[in-house]
N, C-alpha and C positions, 0 to 999 in steps of 0.2 A: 396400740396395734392398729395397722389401717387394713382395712378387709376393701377387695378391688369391687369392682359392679360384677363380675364373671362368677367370681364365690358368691354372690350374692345372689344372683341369677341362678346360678344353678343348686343350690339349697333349695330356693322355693320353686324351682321345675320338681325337684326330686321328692319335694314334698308334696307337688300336687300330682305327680306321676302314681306317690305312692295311694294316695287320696282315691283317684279314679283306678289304679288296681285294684282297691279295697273293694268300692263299691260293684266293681264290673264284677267281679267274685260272688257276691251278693245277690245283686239285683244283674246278673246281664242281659235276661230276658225283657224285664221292665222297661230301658237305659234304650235297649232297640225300640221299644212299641212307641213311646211318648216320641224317638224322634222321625220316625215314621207319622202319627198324625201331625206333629208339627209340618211337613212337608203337605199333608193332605187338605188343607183349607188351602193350598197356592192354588190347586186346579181349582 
């Protein structure tokens, strides 16, 4: 069976969609703060 690049493509979106679902569930608070100082060492 040949699987196209699209189905392939969209398996591993769906599976990192569900991935960063998971964690924003989790952790959402945390997920904002780190990207918050990441930003604060530009200034």
């Amino acid at each position: 069976m040949m699987i196209s690049a699209l189905e392939i493509g969209f398996g591993l979106s769906a599976t990192l969609m569900a991935l960063v679902f998971a964690l924003s569930l989790q952790r959402p608070k945390r997920v904002r703060v780190r990207a918050r100082r990441d930003n604060a060492p530009r200034d």
